[in-house]
N, CA, C and O atoms as a Tinker XYZ file with bonds, in Angstrom:
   352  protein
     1  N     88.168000  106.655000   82.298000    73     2
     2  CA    87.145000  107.122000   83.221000    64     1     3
     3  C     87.753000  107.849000   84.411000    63     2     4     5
     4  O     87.122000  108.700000   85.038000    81     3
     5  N     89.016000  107.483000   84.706000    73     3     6
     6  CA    89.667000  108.059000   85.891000    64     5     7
     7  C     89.775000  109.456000   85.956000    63     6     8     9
     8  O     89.513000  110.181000   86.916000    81     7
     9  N     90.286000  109.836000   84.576000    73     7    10
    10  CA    90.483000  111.397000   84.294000    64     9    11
    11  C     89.187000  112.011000   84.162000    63    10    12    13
    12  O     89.276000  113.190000   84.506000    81    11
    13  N     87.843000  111.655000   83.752000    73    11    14
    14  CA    86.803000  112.138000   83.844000    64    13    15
    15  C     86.305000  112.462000   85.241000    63    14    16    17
    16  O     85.908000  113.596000   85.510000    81    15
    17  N     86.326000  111.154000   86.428000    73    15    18
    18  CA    86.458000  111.396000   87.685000    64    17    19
    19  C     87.172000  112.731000   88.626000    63    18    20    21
    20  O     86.788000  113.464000   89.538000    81    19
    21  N     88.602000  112.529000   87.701000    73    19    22
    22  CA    89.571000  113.693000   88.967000    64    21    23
    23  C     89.020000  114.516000   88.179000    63    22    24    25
    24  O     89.640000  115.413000   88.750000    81    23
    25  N     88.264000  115.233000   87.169000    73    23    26
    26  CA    87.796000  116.116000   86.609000    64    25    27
    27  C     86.504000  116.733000   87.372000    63    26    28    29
    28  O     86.519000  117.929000   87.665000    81    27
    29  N     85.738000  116.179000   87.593000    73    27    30
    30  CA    84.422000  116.136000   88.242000    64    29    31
    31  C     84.900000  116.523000   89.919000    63    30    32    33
    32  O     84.378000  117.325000   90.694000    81    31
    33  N     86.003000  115.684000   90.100000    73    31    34
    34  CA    86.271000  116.250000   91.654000    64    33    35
    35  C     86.823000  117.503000   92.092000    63    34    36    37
    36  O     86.564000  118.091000   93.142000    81    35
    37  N     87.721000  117.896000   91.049000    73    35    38
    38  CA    88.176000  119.186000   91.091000    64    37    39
    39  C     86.739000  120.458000   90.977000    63    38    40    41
    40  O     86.555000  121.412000   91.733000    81    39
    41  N     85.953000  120.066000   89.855000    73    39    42
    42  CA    85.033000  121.297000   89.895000    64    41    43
    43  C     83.883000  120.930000   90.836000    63    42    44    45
    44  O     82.872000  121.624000   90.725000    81    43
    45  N     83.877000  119.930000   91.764000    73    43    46
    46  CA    83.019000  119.928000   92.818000    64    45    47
    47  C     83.727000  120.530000   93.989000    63    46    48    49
    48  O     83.192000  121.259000   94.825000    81    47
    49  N     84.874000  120.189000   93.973000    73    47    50
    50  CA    85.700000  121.065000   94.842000    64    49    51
    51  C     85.401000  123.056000   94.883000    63    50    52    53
    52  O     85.153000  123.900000   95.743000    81    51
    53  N     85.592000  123.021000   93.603000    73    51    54
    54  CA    85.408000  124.905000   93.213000    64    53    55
    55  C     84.031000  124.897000   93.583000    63    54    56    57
    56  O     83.679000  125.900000   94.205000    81    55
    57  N     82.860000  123.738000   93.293000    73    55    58
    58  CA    81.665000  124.712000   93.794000    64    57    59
    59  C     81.172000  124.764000   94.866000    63    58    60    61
    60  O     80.136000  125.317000   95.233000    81    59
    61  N     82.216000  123.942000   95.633000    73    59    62
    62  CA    82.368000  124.062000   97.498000    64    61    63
    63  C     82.919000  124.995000   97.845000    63    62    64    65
    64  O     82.858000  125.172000   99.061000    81    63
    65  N     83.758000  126.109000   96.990000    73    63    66
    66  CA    84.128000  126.798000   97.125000    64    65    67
    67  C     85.729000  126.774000   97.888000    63    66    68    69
    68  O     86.056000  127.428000   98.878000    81    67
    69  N     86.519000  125.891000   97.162000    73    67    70
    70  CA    87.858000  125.431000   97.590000    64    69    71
    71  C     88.795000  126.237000   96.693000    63    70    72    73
    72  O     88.549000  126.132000   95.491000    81    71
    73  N     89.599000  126.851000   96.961000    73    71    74
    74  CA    90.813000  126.604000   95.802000    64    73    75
    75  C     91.103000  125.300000   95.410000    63    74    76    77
    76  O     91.361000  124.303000   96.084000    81    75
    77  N     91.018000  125.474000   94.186000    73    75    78
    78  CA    91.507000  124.490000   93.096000    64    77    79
    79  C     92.616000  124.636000   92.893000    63    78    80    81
    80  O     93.455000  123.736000   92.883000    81    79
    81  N     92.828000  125.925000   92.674000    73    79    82
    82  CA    94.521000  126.232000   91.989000    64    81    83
    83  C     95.680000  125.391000   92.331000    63    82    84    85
    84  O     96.141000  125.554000   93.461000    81    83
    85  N     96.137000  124.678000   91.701000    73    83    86
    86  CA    97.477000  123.599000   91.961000    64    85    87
    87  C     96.893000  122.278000   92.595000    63    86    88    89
    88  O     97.562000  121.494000   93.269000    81    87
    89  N     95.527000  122.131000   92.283000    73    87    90
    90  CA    95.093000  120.713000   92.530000    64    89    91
    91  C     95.598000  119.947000   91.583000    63    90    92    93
    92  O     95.249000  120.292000   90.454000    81    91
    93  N     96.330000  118.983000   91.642000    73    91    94
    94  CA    96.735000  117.631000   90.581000    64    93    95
    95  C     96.387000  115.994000   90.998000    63    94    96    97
    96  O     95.853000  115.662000   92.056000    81    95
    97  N     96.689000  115.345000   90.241000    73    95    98
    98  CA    96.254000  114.243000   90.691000    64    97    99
    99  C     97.149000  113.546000   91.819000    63    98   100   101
   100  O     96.825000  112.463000   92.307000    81    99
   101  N     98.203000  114.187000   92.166000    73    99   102
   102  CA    99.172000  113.480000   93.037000    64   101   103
   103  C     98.742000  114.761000   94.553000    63   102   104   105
   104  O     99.636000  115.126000   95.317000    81   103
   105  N     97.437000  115.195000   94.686000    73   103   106
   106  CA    97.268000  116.259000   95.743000    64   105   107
   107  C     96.334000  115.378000   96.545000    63   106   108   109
   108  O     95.451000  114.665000   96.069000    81   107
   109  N     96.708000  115.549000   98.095000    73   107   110
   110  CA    95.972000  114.718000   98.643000    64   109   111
   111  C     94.830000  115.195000   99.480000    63   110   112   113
   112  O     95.183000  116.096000  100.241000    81   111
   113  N     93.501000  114.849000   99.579000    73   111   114
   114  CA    92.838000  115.162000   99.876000    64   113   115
   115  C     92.168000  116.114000  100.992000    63   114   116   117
   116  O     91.269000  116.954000  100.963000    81   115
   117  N     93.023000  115.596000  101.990000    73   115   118
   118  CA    92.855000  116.070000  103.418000    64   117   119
   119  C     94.275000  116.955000  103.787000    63   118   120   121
   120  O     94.852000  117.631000  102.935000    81   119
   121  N     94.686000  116.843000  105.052000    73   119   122
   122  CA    95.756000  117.541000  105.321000    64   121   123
   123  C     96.934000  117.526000  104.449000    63   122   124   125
   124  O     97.357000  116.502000  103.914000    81   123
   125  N     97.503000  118.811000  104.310000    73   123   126
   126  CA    98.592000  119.000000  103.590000    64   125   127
   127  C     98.247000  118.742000  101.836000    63   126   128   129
   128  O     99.114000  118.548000  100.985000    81   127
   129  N     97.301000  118.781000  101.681000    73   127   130
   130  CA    96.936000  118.636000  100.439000    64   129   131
   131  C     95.480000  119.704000   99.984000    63   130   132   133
   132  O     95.613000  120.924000  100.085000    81   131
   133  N     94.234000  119.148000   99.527000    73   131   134
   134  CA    93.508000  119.758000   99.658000    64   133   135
   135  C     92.484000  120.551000  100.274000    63   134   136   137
   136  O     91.709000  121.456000   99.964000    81   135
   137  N     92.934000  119.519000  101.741000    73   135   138
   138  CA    92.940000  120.287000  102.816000    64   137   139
   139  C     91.500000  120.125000  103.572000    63   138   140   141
   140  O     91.128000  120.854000  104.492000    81   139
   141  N     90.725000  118.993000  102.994000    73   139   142
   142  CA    89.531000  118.911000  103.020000    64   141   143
   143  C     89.011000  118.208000  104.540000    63   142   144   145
   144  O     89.556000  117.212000  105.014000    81   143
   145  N     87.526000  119.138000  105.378000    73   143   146
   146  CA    87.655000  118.945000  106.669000    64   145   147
   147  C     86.599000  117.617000  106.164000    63   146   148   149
   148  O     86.333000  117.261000  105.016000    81   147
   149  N     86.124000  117.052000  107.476000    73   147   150
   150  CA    85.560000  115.613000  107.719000    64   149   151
   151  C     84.075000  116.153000  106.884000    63   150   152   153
   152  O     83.946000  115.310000  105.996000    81   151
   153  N     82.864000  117.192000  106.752000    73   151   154
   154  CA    82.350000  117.807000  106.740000    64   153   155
   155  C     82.396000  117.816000  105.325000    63   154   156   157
   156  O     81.417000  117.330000  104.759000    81   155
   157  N     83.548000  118.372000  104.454000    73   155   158
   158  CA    83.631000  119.070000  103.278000    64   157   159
   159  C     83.831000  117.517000  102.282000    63   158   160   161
   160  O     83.565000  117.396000  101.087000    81   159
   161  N     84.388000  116.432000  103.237000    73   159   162
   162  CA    85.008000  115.208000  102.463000    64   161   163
   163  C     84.144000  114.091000  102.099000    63   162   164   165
   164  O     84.438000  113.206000  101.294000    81   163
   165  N     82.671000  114.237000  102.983000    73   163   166
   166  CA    81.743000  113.487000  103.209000    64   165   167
   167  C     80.520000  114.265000  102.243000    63   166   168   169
   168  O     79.578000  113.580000  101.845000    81   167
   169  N     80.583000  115.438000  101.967000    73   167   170
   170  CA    79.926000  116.053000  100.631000    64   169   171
   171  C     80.450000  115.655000   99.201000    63   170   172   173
   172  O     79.641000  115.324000   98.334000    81   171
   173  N     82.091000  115.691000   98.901000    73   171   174
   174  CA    82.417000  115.309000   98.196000    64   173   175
   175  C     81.953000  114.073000   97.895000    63   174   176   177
   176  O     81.521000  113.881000   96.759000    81   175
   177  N     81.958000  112.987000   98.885000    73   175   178
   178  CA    82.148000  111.541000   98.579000    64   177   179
   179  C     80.451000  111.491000   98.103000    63   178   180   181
   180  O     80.244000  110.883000   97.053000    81   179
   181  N     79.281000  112.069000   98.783000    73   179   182
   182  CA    78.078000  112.107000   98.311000    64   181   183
   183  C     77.772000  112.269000   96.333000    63   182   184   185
   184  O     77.261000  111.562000   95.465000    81   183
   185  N     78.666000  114.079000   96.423000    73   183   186
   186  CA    78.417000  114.100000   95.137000    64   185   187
   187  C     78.928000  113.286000   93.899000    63   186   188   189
   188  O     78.490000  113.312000   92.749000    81   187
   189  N     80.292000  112.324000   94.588000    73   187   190
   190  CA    80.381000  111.257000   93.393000    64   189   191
   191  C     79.630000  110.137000   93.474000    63   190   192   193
   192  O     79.283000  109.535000   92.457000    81   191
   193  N     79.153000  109.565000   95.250000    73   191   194
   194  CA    78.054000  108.673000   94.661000    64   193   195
   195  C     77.098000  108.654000   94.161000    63   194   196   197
   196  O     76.659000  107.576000   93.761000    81   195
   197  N     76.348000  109.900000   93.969000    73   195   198
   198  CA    75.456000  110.586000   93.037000    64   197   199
   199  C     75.641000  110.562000   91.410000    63   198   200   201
   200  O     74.813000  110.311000   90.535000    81   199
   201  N     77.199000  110.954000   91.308000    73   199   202
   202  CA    76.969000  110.950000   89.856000    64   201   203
   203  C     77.796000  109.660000   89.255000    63   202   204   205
   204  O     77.587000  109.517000   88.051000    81   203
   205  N     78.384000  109.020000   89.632000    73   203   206
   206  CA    79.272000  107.813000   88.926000    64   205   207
   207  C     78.578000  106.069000   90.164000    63   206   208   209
   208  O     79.282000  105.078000   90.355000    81   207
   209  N     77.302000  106.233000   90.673000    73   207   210
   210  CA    76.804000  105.103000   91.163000    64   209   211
   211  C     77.445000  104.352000   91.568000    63   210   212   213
   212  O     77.655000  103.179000   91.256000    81   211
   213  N     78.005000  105.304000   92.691000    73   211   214
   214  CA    78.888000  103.830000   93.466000    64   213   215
   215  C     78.831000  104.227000   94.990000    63   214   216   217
   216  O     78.408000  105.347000   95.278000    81   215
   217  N     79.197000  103.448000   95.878000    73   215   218
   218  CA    79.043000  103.821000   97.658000    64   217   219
   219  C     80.123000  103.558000   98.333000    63   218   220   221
   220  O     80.590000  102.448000   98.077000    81   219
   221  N     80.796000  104.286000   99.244000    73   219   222
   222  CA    81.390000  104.242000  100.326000    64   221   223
   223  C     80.992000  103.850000  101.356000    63   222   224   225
   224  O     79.821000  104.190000  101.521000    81   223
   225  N     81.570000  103.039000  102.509000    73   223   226
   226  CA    80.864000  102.863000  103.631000    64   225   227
   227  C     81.654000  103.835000  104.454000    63   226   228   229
   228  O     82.776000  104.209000  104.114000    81   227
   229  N     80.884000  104.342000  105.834000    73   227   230
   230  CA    81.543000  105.669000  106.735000    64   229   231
   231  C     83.168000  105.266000  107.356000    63   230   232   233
   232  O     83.853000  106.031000  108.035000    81   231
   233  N     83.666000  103.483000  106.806000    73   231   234
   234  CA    84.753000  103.070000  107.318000    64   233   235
   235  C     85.920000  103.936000  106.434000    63   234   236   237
   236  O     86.761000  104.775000  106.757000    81   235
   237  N     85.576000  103.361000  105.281000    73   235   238
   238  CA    86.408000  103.756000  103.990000    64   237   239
   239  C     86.056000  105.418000  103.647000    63   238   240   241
   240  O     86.734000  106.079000  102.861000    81   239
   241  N     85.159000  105.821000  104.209000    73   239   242
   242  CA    84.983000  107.395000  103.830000    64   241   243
   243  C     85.960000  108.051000  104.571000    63   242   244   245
   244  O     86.573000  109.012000  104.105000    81   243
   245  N     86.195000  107.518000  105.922000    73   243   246
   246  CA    88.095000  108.199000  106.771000    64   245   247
   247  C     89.017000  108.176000  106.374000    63   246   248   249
   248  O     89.930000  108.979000  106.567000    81   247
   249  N     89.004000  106.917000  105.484000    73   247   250
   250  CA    90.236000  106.795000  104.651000    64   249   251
   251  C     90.750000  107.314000  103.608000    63   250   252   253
   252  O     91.891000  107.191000  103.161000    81   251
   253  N     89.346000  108.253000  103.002000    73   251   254
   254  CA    89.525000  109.106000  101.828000    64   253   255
   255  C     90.241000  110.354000  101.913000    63   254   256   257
   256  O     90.533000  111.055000  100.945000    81   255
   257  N     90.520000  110.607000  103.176000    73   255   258
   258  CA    91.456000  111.808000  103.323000    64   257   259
   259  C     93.067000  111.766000  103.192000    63   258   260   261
   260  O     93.888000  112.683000  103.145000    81   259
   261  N     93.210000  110.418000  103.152000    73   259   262
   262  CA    94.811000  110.406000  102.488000    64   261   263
   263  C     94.903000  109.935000  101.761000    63   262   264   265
   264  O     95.971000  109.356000  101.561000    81   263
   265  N     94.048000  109.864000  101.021000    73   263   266
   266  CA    94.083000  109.691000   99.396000    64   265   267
   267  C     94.307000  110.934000   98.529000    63   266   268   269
   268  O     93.967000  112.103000   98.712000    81   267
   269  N     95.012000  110.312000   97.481000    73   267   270
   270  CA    95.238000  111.759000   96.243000    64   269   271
   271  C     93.892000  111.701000   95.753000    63   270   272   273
   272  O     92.937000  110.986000   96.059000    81   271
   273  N     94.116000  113.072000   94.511000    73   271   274
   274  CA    92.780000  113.150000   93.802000    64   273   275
   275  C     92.634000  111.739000   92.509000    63   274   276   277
   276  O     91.809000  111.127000   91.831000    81   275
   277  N     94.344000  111.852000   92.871000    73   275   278
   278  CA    94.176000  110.267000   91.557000    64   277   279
   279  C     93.874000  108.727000   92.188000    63   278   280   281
   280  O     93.424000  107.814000   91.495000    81   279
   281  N     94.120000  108.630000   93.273000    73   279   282
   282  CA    94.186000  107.678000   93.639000    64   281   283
   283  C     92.551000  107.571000   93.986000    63   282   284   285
   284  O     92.088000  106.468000   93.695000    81   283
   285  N     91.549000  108.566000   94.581000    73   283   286
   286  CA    90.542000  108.430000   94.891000    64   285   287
   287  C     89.691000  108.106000   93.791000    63   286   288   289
   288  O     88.726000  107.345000   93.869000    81   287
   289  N     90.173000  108.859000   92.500000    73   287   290
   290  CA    89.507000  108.958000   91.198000    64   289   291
   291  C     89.741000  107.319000   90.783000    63   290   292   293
   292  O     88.675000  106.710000   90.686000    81   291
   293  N     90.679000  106.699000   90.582000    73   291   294
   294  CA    91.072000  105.404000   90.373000    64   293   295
   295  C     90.036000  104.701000   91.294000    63   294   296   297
   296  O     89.124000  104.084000   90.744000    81   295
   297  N     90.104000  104.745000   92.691000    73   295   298
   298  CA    89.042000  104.052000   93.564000    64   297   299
   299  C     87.522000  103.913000   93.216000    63   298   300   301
   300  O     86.666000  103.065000   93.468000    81   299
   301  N     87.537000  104.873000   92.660000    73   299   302
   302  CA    85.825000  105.261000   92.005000    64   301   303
   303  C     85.300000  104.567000   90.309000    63   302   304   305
   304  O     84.271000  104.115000   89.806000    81   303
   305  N     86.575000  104.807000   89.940000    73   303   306
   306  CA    86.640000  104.097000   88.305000    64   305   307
   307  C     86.416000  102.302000   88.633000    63   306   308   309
   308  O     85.782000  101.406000   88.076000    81   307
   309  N     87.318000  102.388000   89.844000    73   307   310
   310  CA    87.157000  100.538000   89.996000    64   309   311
   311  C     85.848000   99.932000   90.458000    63   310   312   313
   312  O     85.135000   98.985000   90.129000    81   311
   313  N     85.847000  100.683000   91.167000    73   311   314
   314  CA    84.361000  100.352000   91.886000    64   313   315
   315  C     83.200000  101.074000   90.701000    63   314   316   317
   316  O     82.360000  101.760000   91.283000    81   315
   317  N     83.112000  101.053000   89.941000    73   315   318
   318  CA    82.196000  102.136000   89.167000    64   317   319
   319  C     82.505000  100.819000   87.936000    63   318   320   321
   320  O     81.548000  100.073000   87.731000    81   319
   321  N     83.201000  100.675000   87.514000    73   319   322
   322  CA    83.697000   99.464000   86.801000    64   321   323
   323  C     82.906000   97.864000   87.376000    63   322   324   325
   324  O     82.284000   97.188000   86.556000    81   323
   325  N     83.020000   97.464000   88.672000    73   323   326
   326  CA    82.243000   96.311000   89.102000    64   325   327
   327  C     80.853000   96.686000   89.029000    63   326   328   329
   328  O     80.016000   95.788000   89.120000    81   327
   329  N     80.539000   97.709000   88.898000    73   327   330
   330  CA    78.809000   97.311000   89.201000    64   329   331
   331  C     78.811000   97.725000   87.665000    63   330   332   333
   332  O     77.836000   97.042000   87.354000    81   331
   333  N     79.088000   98.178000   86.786000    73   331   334
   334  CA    78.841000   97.796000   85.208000    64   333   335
   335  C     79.400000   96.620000   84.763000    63   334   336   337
   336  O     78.984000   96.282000   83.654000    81   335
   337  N     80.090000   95.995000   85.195000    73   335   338
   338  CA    80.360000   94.546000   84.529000    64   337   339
   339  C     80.511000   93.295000   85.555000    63   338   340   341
   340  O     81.503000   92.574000   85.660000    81   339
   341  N     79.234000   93.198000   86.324000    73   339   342
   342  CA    79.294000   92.139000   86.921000    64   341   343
   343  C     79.465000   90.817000   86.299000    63   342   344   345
   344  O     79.289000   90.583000   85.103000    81   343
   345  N     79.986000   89.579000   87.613000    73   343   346
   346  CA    80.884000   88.686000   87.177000    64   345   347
   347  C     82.136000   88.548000   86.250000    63   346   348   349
   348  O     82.643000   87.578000   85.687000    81   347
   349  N     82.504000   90.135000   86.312000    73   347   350
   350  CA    84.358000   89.632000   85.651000    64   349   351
   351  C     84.909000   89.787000   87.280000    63   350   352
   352  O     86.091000   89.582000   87.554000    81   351
């Protein structure tokens, strides 16, 4: 599911109109990476709680800027993972 995730983030990225080009999963979100402002990072985080049913709170949404695209994608798989298999 992870790779389906950094998949989805990359082409939400392009239809924000970002370069993609040399996005990988070890690229980090915000500075020095994808470069993404407070504005552009808080759309992102919308359009995955939209499509993979899961929520951020505005604490952990600051924190998403030094995150990679893999590591965020992993964050989303886990949490996307507990609310389909509650009580493991």
């Amino acid at each position: 599911m992870s790779s389906e995730i950094s998949t989805f983030v990359v082409e939400s990225l392009k239809e924000m109109n970002y370069d993609v080009d040399g996005i990988t999963e070890t690229t980090t979100l915000g500075p020095a990476g994808a470069d993404l402002e407070s504005l552009a990072l808080a759309e992102l985080t919308v359009r995955v709680e939209d499509r993979f049913g899961v929520t951020f709170s505005e604490e952990e949404a600051e924190e998403l800027a030094g995150m990679t695209v893999g590591e965020f994608a992993a964050a989303v798989a886990a949490r996307a993972g507990q609310l389909s298999a509650p009580g493991e």
